[in-house]
N, C-alpha and C positions, 0 to 999 in steps of 0.2 A: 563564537565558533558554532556551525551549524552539525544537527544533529540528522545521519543519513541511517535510512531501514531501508528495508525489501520486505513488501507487503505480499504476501500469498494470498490470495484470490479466489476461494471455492463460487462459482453462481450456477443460479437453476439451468435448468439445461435449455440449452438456445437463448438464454439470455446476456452470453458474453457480449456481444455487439455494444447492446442496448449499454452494459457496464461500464463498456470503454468509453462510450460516447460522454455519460456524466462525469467519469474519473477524469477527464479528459480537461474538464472544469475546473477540477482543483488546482489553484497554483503550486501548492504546495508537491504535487507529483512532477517530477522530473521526468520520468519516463515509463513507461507502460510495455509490457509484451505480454502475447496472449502464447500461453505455451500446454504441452501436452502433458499431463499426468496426470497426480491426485490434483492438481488446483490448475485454475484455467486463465489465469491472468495472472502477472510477477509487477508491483510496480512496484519503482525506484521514488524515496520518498526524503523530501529535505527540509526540515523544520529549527527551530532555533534553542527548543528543551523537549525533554522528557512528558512534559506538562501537556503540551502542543500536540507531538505526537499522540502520547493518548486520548485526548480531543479529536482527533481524525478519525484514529480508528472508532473509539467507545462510541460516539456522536453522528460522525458524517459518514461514514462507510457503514454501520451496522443500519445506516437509516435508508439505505440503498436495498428494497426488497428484495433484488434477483440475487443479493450477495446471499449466500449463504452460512459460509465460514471463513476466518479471514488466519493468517498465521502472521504476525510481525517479529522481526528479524531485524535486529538493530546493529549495526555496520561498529566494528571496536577496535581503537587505535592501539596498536601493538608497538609503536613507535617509540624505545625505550630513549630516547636519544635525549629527551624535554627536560 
């Protein structure tokens, strides 16, 4: 069973482009928008544990200079049916 987040995305400023482009790289990213508020990019993110996911963030996103701050938001089955 794969495990789905939405990644929040703070980067320096004028640096969104440059963000997308590498995030863009990751297989593990399903989908990417760059959107208006406190954070400037939302990616859709799909891995296979817990373990994984924080590897992404801890490792390969904080290792991405223009990132600045990042929020992970982990998608939870409400599905009482199982």
């Amino acid at each position: 069973m794969s495990l789905k987040a939405y990644i929040l995305i703070n980067t320096q400023i004028g640096k969104t482009a440059e963000v997308i482009k590498q995030l863009k790289e990751m297989e593990e990213i399903k989908h990417l928008d760059v959107i208006m508020g406190p954070y400037d990019i939302i990616a859709q993110v799909e891995t296979d544990s817990h373990d994984s996911l924080s590897h992404i963030v801890m490792q390969r996103l904080q290792a991405i200079d223009a990132i600045k701050h990042t929020m992970t938001c982990t998608v939870v089955n409400l599905d009482q049916t199982g």
